[in-house]
Each structure stands twice: as structure tokens, then as C-alpha cells.
N, C-alpha and C positions, 0 to 999 in steps of 0.2 A: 218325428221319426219313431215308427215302433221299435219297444224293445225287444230285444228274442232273450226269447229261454233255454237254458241249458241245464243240463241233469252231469253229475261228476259222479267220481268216486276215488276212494282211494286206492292204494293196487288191491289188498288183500279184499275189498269192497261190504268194510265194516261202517266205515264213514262214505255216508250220501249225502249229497247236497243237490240245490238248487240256485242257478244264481241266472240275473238278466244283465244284459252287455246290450250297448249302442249300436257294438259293432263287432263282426267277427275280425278284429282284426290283431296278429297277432304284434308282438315283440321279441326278438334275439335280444337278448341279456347275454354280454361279455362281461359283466362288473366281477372281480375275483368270489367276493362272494356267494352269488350266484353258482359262478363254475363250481365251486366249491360243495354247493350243495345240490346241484344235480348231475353233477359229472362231467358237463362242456356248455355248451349252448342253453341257457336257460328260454324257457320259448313260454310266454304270457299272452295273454287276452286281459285286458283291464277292464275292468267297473268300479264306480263308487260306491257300490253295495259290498256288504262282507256277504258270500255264500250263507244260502239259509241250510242249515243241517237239519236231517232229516236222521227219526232213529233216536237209539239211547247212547250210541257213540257220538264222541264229540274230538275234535282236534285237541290235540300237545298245542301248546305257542311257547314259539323261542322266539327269545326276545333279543333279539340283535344289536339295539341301541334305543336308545330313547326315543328315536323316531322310524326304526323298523323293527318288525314281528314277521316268523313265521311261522303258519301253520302245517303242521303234519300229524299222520295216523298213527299214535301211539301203540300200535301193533306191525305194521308192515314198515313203516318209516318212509311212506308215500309223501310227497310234496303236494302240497291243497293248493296253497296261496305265498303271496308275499306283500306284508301290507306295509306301505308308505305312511306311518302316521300321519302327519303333518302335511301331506299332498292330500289325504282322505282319497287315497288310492288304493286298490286290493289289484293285486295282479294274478289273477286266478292261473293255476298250470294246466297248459295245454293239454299236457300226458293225464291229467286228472277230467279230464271230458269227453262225455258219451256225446258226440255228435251224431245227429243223424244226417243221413248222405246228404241231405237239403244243405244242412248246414257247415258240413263239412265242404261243400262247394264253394260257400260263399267265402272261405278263411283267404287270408289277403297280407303277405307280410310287410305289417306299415310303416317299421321302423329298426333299425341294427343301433344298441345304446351300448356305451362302455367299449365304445371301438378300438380304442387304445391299450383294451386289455387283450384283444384279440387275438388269438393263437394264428401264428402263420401258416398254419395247413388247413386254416378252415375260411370257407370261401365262400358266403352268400353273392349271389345275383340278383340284379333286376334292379327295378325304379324305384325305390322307396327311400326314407330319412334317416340319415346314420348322422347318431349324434356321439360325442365327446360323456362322459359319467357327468362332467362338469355342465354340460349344457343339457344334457336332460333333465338334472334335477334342478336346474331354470327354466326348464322350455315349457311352452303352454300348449305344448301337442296333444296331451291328453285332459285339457282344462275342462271339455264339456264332461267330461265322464267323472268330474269331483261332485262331491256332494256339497252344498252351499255351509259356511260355519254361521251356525245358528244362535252361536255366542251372541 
């Protein structure tokens, strides 16, 4: 399967990047921390690749626990990523991608995670996989998108 490419940035558009995904497809993120850090709905596109930066700006990383980090624009305070250490997951923000209409066509919501944190007023639709915090960070939903440990 080819990979596609994507161009980001962050809001004030000091930090660029580049990064490749499997697929366009996105994630709702409920998990508190999440909400916490984007305001409601955290909404990702995953890769196993970290975003290649482009430029002499570079991401802040806050480091959330030993096994998550995340990046943001140490000028605007734009959300980049959310990396899963240990899963060798980057879940790149939505809101941080210049899609073009191609590929903005193809985006697909694949999955609703951290359901149990979910605000009663907010209501996704449609077919896709809503998992529990507790079974996604077991589920092997996004296991082709890890990078192999070369440990």
C-alpha cells in the first residue's frame, strides 16, 4: 500500500513538517487528557514515523509520563502530535494538516477511543470502532502503523 504524504504546520505557522500515514484515517480522542489539551474532541491521524520538521523552528515536548510526550509550537501553543512511547505511535493533529482536497476526500473516522470519558452533549455517527481507554491501549487496531523494535 502506498504511503501518502502530508505537509502540517502549526497555527502561528513557524513549525512545518512533513509526515507519511498508511492511511487517512482519522481518531476521536475522549481520554481527559486529550480534552484537556485541545479543548474537547482530540481528533488524530496515526503514523509510526515522528513528523520530519522542516525550518529552524522546532517543537516544545511535554512530557506527560514515561510513556507519553507531546509536541507543540513553543510560540503559538499549536498541538503537532501525541506520541505513545511504548506503542511507537505519533498520532499527528488533525487541526495541524494542510490537506489537499484529494486528500482531504479520502479522511474516514476509524475509530471513537476513551468512550467512557465522553461528554453527553457530544455525539459522533456512523460505522466505525469505539473502544474503552482500557482496550485501546491493548488493541492492535493500529498495529500495522508501529514501527518494528529493533532492540
Amino acid at each position: 500500500m502506498p504511503m501518502l504524504e502530508c505537509k502540517g504546520s502549526c497555527l502561528c505557522g513557524k513549525i512545518k513538517f512533513n509526515i507519511l500515514f498508511p492511511a487517512l484515517d482519522v481518531i476521536a480522542c475522549h481520554g481527559n487528557a486529550c480534552q484537556k489539551w485541545s479543548g474537547g474532541i482530540a481528533l488524530y491521524i496515526a503514523s509510526a514515523d515522528e513528523p520530519d520538521f522542516c525550518g529552524e523552528s522546532k517543537p516544545a515536548i511535554f512530557t506527560y509520563s514515561h510513556t507519553e510526550r507531546r509536541a507543540f509550537c513553543p510560540a503559538c501553543g499549536g498541538s503537532l502530535y501525541y506520541h505513545i512511547v511504548d506503542k511507537k505511535r505519533f498520532l499527528i493533529s488533525y487541526p495541524s494538516l494542510l490537506l489537499s482536497k484529494n486528500q482531504a476526500s479520502q479522511l474516514l473516522l476509524a475509530a471513537e477511543v476513551y468512550i467512557e470519558n465522553k461528554p453527553p452533549f457530544c455525539g459522533l455517527t456512523g460505522q466505525y470502532t469505539r473502544l474503552t481507554g482500557q482496550d485501546f491501549l491493548e488493541t492492535k487496531l493500529m498495529s500495522t502503523w508501529e514501527k518494528p523494535d529493533n532492540t
